[in-house]
N, C-alpha and C positions, 0 to 999 in steps of 0.2 A: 504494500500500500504506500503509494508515494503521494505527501501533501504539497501542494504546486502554491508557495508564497508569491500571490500577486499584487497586494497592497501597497509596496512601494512605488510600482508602474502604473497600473490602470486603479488602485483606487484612491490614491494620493492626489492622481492628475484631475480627479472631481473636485475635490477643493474649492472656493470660491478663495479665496488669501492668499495669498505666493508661499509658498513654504519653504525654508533652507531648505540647501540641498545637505546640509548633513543632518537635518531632522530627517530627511528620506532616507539620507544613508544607512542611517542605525536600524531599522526592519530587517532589513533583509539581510547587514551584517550580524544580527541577532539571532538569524535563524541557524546559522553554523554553531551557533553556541545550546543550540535547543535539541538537537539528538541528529544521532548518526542518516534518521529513515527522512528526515526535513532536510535534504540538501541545495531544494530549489527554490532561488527567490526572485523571480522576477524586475528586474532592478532598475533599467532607465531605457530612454528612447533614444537612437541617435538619429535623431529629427529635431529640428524648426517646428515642425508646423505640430509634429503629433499625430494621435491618433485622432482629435477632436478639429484638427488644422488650429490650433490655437498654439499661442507660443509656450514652450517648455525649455526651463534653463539647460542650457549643453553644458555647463559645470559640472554636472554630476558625472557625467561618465568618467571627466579626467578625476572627482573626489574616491572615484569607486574604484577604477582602474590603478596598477595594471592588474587583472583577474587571476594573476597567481602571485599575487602579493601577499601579506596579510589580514589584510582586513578580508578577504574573501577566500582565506584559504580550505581548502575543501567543500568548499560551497560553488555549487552550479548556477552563474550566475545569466541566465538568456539577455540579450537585449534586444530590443524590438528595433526593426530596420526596415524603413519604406524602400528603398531602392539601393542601387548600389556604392553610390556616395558612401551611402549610412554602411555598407557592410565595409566598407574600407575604413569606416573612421573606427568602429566597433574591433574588427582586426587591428588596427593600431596598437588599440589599447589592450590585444590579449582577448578579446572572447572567446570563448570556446566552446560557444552555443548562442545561437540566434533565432529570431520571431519573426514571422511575415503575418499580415493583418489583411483580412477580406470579410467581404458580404456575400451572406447568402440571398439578399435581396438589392435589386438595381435601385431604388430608391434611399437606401442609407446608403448606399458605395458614393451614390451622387453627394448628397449632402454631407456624410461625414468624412471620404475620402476623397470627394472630389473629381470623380474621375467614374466611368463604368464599371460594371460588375469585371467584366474583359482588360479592359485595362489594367484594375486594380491585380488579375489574375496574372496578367502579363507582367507587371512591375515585379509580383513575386518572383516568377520564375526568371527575373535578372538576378536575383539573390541567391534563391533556393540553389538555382546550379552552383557557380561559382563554389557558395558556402559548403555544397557537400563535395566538393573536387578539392576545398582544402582540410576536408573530415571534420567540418563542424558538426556536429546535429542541427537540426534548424524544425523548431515548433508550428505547426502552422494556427494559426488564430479565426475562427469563423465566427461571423458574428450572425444575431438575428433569425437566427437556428429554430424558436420555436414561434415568435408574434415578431411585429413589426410596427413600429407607432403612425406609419400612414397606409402600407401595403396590408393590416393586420395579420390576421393567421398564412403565416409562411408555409409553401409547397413541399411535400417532403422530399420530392423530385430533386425541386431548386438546391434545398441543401447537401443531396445526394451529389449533384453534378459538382459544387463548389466543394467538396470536402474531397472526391473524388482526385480531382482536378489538381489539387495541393500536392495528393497521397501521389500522383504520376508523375510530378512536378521532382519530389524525391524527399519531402517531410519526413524527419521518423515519426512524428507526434503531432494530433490533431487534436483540438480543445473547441469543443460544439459548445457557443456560448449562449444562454440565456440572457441578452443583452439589456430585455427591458423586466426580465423576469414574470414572465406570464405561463411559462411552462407547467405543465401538470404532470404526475408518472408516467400516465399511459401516452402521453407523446413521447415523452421519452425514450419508453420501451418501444415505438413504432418507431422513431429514428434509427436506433442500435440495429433492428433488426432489418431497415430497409439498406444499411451502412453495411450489415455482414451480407445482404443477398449481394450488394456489387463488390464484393471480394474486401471488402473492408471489418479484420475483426478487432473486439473491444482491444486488443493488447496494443494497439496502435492508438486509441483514444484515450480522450480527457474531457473533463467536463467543467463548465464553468458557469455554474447558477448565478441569479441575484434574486434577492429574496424578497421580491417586490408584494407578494399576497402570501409571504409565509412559507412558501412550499420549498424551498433549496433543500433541505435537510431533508423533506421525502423524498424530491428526484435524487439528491443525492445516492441516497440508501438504496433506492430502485436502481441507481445504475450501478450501483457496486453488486447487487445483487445479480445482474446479467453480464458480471464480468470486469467490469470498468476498475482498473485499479491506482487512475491515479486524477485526482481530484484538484480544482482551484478552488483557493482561497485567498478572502484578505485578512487579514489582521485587524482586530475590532468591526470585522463590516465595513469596512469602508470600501464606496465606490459609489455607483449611479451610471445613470446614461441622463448626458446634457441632451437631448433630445427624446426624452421620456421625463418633462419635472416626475410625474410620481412613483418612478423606479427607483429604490432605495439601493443599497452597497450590495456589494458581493455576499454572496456567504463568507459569516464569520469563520477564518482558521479554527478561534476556540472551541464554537459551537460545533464544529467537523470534529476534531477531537475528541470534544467530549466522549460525543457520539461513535465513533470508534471503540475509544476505551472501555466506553460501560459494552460493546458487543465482544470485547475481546479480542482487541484489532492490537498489536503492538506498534505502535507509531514510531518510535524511540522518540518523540519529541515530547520532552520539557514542558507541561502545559501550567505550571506556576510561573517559570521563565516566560513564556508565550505570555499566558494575563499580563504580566508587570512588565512587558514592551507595550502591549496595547495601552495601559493604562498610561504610562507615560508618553505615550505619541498621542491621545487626547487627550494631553494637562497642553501640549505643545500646537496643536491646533483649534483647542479652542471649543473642542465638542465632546461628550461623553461617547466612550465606542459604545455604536451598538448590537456587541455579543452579548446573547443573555449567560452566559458562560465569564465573561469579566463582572456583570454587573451582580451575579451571584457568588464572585470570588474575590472581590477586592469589597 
């Protein structure tokens, strides 16, 4: 079971406040310090514009870098990269694992990348190659996977084609996002299964709830239960989609945990360590995390 820290990249960057970038930093250098089975944290973007096209300080990669330093030592840290620019400056610095970002729907690719579904598709695969001709791993990121905030309930087709398309591309790992969080179990389980009928199985997936009507922890559980064995989270809940105001954060890491633990899941991670990062990265921006796992434990 691998927990996939994503709070410092995509749920940090909802923020309305600029944040230091070494209040970003400490999440995910945290997580090396939280157990052997947490080695991934999703860490920064080397992009301008982002995933939102808004700006994001490029300071951070050179605070984080270089990736076999120590502040990151044994920790996998991906960074996200729109084109190839981005994979050369991430190479700079020592990555040795990268993220490419798509839609499963033509309408958010336009508005929040800018570009078409095809396009956006194309820009990957200037990364994707490259990056695995110099043995990175490279994550692929889908988004919009189960609703849509203008297109609504998403095609299971659409997503099939666009995750597909990542996996032939040459991704080792694909992360089906609930971007405005509207997902229920049994889509869920109709996604998985329409992903294994086009040669696509769980051991290649990931999944990344937001817990916008409560439900992340049931899709969760439903996809671990069909196999799925490596899950996103943020730390405290943090996260949103700026083009859904009432989609709330990611799933809480703690609240994953927990949950875990009381099944008998061995995480190796630290989940008193874990509370008391989140709790001090919401003394530091200004909001209380919303894991019901920190607000039961601090």
């Amino acid at each position: 079971m691998e927990v996939y820290e994503v709070g410092p990249r995509d749920g940090l960057q909802n923020e309305s406040a600029v944040v230091p970038v070494e209040v970003k930093a400490e999440p995910g250098a945290a997580a090396g310090r939280r157990g052997a089975a947490h080695r991934r944290a999703s860490r920064a973007s080397c992009t301008r514009a982002g995933c939102r096209r808004r700006p994001t300080p490029s300071s951070l990669l050179d605070l984080l870098g270089p990736f076999d330093g120590d502040l990151l030592a044994g920790v996998r840290a991906p960074v996200l990269v729109p084109n190839a620019r981005g994979l050369e400056r991430a190479l700079a610095r020592g990555a040795r694992e990268v993220a490419v970002f798509v839609s499963a729907t033509e309408t958010f690719a336009q508005r929040n990348l800018g570009r078409s579904r095809a396009d956006a598709l194309a820009m990957a695969a200037d990364v994707v190659g490259p990056a695995r001709e110099r043995g990175l791993d490279v994550r692929g990121y889908v988004s919009m996977c189960f609703g849509d905030p203008w297109e609504g309930d998403v095609d299971v087709a659409a997503v099939v084609d666009t995750v597909v398309a990542l996996a032939e591309q040459g991704c080792t790992r694909l992360s089906l996002g609930d971007t405005i969080g509207v997902a229920t179990p049994g889509q869920v389980v109709a996604l998985l299964d329409a992903l294994d009928a086009a040669g696509l199985g769980r051991d290649r997936l990931a999944v990344h709830f937001h817990d916008t009507y409560g439900q992340a922890l049931s899709n969760t559980l439903v996809a671990l239960q069909q196999g799925v064995t490596t899950v996103d989270a943020s730390a405290g809940g943090l996260g949103g989609c700026p083009f859904a105001m009432s989609a709330t954060g990611n799933l809480a890491t703690e609240d994953l945990v927990w949950r875990l633990h009381g099944l008998g899941i061995d995480t190796g991670v630290d989940l008193p360590a874990l509370v008391a990062t989140s709790a001090w990265l919401g003394e530091r921006i200004g909001r209380a995390p919303a894991s019901r796992a920190v607000t039961a434990l601090t």
